[in-house]
VMD Tcl script that draws the C-alpha trace (Angstrom):
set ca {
  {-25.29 57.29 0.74}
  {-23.42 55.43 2.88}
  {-21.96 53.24 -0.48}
  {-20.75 56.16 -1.78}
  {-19.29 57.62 1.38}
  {-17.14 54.07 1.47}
  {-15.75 54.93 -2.30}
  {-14.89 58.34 -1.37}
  {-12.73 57.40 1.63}
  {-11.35 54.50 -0.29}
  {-9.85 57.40 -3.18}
  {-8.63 59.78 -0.40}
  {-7.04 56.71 1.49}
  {-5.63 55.77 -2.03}
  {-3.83 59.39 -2.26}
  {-2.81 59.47 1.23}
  {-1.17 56.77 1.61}
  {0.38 56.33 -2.14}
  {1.97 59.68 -1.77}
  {3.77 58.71 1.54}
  {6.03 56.61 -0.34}
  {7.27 59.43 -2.12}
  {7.34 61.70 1.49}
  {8.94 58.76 3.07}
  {11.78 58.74 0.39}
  {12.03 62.27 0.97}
  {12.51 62.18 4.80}
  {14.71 59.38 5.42}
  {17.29 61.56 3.06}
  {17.58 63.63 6.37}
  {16.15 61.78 9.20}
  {16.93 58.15 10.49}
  {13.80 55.71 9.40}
  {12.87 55.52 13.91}
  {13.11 59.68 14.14}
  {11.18 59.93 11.16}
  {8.21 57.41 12.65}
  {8.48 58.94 15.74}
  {7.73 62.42 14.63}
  {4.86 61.25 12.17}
  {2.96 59.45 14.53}
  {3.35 62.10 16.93}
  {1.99 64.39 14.86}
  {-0.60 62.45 13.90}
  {-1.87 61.24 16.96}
  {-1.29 65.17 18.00}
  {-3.85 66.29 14.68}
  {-6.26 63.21 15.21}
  {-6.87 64.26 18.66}
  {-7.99 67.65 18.08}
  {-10.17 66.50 15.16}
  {-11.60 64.04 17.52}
  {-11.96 67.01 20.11}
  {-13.95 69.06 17.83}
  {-16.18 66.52 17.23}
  {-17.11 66.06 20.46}
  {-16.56 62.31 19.81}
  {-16.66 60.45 23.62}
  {-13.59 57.46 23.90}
  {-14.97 54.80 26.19}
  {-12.32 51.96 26.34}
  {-12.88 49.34 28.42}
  {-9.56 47.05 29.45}
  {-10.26 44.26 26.96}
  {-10.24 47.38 23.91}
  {-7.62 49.13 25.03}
  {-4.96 45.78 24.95}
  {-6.67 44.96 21.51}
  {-5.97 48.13 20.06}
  {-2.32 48.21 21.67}
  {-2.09 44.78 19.22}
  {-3.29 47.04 16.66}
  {-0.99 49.57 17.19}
  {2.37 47.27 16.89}
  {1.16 44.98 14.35}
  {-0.42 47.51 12.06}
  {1.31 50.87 13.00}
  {4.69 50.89 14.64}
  {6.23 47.64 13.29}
  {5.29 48.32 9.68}
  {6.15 51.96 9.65}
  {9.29 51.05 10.79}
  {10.23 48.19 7.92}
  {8.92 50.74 5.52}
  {10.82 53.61 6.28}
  {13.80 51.40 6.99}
  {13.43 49.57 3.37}
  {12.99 53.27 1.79}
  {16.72 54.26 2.57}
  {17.92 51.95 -0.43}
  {14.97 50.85 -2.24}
  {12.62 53.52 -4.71}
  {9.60 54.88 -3.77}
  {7.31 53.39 -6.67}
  {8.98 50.31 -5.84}
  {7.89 50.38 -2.52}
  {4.51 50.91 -3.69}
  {4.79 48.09 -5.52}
  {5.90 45.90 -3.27}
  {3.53 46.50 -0.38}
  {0.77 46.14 -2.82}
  {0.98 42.23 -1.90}
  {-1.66 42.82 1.41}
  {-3.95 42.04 -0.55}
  {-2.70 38.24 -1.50}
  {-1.87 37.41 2.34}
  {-5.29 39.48 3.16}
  {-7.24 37.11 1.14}
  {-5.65 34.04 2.52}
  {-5.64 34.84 5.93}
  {-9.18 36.30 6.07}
  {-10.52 33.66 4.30}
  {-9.30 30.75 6.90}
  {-10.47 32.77 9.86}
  {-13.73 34.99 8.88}
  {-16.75 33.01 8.36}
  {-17.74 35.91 6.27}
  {-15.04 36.52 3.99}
  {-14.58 33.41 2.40}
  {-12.18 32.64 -0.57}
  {-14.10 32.45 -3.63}
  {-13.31 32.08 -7.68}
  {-14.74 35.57 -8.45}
  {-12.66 36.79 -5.35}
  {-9.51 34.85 -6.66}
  {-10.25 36.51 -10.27}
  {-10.60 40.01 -8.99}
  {-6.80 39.75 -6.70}
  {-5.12 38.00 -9.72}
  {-5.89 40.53 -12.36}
  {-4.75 42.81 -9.69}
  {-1.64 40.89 -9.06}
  {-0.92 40.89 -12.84}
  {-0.98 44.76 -13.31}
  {1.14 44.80 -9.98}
  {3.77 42.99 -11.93}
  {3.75 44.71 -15.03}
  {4.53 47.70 -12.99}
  {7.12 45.62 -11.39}
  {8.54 44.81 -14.78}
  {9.37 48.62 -15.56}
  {11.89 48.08 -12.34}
  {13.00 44.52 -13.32}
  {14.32 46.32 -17.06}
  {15.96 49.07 -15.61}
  {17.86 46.96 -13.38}
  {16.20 48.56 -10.04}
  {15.91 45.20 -8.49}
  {19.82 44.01 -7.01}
  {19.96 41.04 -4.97}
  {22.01 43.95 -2.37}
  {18.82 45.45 -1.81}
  {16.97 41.90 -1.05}
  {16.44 42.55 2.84}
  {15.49 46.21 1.95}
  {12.92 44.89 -0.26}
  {12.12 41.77 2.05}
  {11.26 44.21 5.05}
  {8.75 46.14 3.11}
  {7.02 42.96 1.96}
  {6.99 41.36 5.33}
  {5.04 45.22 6.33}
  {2.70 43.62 3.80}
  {1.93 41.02 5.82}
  {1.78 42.71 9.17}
  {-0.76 44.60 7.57}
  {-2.63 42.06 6.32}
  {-2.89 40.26 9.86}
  {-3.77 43.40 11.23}
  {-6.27 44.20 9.31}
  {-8.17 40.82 9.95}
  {-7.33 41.22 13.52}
  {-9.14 44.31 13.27}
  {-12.07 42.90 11.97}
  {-12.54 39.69 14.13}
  {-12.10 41.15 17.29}
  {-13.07 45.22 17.51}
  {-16.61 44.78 15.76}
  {-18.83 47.43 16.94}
  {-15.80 49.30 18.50}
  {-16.60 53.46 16.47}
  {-13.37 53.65 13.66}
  {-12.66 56.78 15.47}
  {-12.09 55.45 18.52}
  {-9.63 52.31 17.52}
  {-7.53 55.72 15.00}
  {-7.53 57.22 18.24}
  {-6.52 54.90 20.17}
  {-4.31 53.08 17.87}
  {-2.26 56.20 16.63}
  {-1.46 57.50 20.33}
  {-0.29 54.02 21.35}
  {1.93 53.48 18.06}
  {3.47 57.75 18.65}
  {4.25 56.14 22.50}
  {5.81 53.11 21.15}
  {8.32 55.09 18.42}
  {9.28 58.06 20.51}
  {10.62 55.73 23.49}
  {12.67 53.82 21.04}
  {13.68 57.32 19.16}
  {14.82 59.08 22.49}
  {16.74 56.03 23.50}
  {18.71 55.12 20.03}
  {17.88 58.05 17.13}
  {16.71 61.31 18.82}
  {15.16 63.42 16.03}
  {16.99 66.46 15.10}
  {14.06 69.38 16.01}
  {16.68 72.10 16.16}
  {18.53 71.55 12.49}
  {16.01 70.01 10.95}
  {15.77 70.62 6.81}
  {12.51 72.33 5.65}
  {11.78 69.68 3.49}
  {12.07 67.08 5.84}
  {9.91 68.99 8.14}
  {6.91 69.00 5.13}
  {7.58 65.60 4.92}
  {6.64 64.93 8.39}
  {3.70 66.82 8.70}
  {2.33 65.56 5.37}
  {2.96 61.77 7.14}
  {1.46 63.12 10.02}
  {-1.40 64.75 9.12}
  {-2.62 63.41 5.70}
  {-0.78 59.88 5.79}
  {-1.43 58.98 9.46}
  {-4.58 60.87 11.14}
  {-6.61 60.70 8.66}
  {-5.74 57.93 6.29}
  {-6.76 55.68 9.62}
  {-10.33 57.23 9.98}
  {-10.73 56.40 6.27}
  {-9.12 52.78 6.88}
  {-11.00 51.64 10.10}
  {-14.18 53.53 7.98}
  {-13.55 51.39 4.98}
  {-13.20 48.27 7.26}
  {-16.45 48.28 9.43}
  {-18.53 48.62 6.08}
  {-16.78 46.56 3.36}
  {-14.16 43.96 5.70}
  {-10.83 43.33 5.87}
  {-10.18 41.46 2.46}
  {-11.45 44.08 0.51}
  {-9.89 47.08 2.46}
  {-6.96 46.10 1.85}
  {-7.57 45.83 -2.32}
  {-6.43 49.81 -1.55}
  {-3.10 48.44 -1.70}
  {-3.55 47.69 -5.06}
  {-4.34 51.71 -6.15}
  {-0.75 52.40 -4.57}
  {1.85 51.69 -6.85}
  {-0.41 53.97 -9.38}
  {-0.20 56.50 -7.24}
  {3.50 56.03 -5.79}
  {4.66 55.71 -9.41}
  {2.88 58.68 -10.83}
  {4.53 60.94 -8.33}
  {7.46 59.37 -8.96}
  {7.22 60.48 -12.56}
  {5.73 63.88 -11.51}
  {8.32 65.25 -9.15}
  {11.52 62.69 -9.86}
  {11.09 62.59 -13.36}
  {10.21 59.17 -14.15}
  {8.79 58.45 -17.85}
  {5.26 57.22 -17.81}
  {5.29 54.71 -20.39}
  {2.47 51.94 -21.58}
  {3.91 49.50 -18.89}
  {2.30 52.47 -15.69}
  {-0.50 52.45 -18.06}
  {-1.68 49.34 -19.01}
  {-0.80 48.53 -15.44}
  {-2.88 50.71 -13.78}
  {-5.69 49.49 -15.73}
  {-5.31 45.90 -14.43}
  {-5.03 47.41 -11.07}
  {-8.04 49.21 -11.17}
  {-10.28 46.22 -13.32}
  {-9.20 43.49 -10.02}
  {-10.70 45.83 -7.69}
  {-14.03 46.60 -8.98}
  {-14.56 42.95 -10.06}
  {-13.65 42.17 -6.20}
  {-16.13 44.88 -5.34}
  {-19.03 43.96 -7.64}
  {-18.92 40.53 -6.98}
  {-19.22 41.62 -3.14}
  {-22.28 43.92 -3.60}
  {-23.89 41.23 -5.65}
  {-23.83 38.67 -2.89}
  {-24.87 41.27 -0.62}
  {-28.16 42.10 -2.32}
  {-28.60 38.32 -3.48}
  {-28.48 36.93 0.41}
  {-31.31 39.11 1.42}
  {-33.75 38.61 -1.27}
  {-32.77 34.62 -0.54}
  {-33.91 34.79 2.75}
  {-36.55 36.62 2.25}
  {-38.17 34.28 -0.94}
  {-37.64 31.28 1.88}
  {-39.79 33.37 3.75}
  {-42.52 34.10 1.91}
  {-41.76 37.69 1.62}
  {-40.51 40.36 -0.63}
  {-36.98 41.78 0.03}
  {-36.55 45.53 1.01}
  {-35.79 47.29 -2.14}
  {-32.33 49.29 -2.07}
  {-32.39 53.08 -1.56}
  {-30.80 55.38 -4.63}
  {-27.80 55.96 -2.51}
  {-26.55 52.41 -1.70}
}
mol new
graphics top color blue
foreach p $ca { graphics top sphere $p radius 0.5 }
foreach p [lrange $ca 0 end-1] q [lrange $ca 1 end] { graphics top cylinder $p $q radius 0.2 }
display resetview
């Protein structure tokens, strides 16, 4: 069960976050990008918390967790955020998606020269490159409309170098808070990040509470809720059962998402480019994924023939 319960988070972390592009767009049309982060995190650290009430789930930080999740915070939270929402004044939301689909290709590199457990294989390399491909025939749909202008390069630049923040992060994440509960580094992570934002709002961009528009305000609490609360229980879920290269393949799922909406509610055409695209997109990450779950089962059955014994046989549910 637990196999499945890793897919299902990985599809409702795939919505979550590929519709905040389009929420994003929509907010910074009324709020500065540092008001806007402020308010999102506060509201999600606001709705985590309660969720984590009602579960009765007990934080116990010691000092060493605490300063590694305030890393965690600012590299994978509040500096991010910030070059996204900042990039999303000039540049499109599907763009956007696009563009911070490129975790994955730092992910890979990074993980694989510092986890002895991730390493950087062919099959690996296969699965991120036909990834990669459908990432830039979704890009190309941009590049023929003219949506890429050399005025927008720092908008653009700031949004990929989120990418890579993310992509430390993540293998951060994994090398140091193993065995630390996902709900506890959300938690922990979110309330630290909403601290971080809403000093540096108060003191340059104050949000507007009083006059702000209605659909800024759903904007916000979608961020909040949906794109920040729980989007991080599914991430640090997704991480402490499948590791930090392949959590953030998720990245790759985005610009489907980001671009869809885009056609849904701003009237974009869907043509073969989001299709055939999406395809790719989709084909990278389970060949990443199967390749994984075949080494998985292959190591134990290994050690076990050295052994002289037979390997435990799966359950159904894995």
């Amino acid at each position: 069960m637990t196999s499945l319960r890793v897919w299902v988070a990985f599809g409702l972390l795939s919505l979550a976050w590929g519709s905040s592009y389009l929420f994003i767009r929509i907010g910074v049309e009324h709020l500065s990008p540092l008001a806007l982060v402020a308010l999102r995190l506060v509201i999600g650290a606001a709705a985590l918390s309660v969720f984590v009430a009602l579960r009765r789930h007990r934080v116990q930080l010691s000092r060493r967790v605490l300063a590694l999740t305030a890393v965690v915070a600012t590299t994978n939270t509040c500096v991010p955020f910030l070059l996204i929402t900042w990039g999303e004044e000039t540049v499109p939301s599907g763009l956007a998606s696009v563009l911070n689909s490129t975790v994955p290709i730092f992910s890979l590199v990074i993980a694989g020269a510092v986890l002895h457990d991730e390493p950087i294989t062919l099959p690996r390399l296969g699965g991120v490159a036909i990834g990669f491909a459908g990432v830039l025939l979704l890009l190309s749909r941009d590049l023929s409309h003219g949506a890429i202008r050399w005025s927008a390069l720092a908008s653009q630049g700031a949004i990929v170098l989120a990418s890579l923040c993310y992509a430390v992060s993540a293998v951060f994440t994994r090398k140091t808070l193993r065995g630390v509960p996902s709900m506890t580094i959300s938690l922990c992570t979110l309330c630290i990040a909403a601290a971080e934002t809403l000093l540096l709002s108060l003191i340059f961009s104050p949000p507007p509470l009083t006059t702000m528009n209605p659909s800024a305000l759903f904007a916000v609490v979608w961020l909040g809720v949906l794109g920040s609360a729980l989007a991080y229980l599914f991430y640090f879920f997704i991480i402490e059962n499948w590791g930090a290269a392949r959590t953030t393949l998720v990245t790759y799922v985005l610009p489907v998402v980001g671009l869809s909406l885009g056609a849904i509610f701003l009237g974009e055409t869907v043509d073969w480019r989001i299709l055939a695209g999406s395809a790719l997109v989709i084909a990278g990450i389970v060949l990443a994924n199967l390749v994984q779950r075949r080494k998985a089962r292959a190591e134990p059955a290994a050690g076990a023939a050295r052994r002289g014994v037979s390997a435990p046989r799966s359950s159904p549910g894995e």
